[in-house]
C-alpha positions in Angstrom: -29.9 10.9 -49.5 -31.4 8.7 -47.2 -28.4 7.3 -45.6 -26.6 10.7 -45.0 -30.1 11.9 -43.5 -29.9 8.3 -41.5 -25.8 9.1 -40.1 -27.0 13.2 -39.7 -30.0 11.6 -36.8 -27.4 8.6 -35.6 -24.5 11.6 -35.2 -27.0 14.3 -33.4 -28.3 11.4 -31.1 -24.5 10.5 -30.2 -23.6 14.4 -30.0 -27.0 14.7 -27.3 -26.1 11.3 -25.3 -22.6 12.7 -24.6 -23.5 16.2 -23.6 -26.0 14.4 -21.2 -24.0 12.3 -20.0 -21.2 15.2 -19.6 -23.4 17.1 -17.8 -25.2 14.6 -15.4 -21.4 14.0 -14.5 -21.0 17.6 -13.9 -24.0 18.0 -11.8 -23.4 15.0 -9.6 -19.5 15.7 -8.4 -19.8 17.2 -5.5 -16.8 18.3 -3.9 -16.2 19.6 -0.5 -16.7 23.6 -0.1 -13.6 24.6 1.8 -13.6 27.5 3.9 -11.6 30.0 1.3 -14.1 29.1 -1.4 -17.1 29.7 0.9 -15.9 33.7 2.0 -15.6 33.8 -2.0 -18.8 32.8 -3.0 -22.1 35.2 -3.8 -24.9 34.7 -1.7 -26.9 33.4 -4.2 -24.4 30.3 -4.8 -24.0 30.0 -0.9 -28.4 29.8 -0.6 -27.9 26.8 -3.3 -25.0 24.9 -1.5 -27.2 25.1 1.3 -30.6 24.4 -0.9 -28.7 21.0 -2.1 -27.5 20.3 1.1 -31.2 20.5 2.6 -32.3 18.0 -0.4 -29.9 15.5 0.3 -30.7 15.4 3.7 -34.5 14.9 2.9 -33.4 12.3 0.1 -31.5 10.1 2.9 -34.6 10.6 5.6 -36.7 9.0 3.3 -34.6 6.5 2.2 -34.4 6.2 6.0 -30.4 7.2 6.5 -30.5 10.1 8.8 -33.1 11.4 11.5 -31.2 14.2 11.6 -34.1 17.4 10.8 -33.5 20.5 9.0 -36.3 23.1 9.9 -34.5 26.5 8.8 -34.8 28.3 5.3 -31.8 28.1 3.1 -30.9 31.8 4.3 -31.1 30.6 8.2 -28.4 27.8 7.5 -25.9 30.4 5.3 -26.4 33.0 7.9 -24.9 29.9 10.6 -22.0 29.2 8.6 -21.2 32.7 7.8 -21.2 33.0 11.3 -19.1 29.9 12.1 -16.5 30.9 9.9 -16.4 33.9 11.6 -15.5 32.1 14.9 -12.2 30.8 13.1 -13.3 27.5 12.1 -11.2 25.8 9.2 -13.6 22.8 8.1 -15.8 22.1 5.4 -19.4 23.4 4.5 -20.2 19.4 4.6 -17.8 19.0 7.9 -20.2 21.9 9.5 -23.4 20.7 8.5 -24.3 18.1 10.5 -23.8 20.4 13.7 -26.6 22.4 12.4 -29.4 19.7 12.3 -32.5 20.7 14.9 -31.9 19.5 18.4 -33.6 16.2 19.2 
């Protein structure tokens, strides 16, 4: 009894590691929003493009990598690229972003 209780904790612990694992790879891609998938999102899942966007910003201005600054709310920043869109522009959430830093 022992050693099936032993391989039942080793398999559960294997099982765990790879759904971690699985989803710390799932979490970390981060691929490019294109314009099409943008107009198709909810708002909800455009405020947290936009909320990850803002942490990764204030990740690399304390690693020191940017001094770019980001005052607006989440909603400020969505409401600019709605409207950017709207002006006809074909690039990328990420190729947008950097346009929408605070003047210096």
């Amino acid at each position: 009894m022992a050693g099936a209780d032993f391989f039942a904790m080793k398999l559960r612990s294997i099982v765990t590691l790879i759904a971690l694992v699985s989803l710390l790879v799932v979490a970390c891609g981060r691929g490019e929003v294109s314009p099409g998938r943008w107009e198709a999102m909810s708002s909800d899942e455009k405020t947290l493009i936009v909320r990850a966007l803002l942490g990764a910003e204030t990740v690399a201005a304390r690693k020191g990598g940017t001094n770019a600054k980001y005052s607006g709310t989440a909603d400020d920043y969505v409401a600019r690229i709605d409207a950017v869109y709207q002006r006809g522009d074909d690039r990328t959430v990420e190729g947008i972003w950097p346009e929408l830093a605070d003047p210096e």
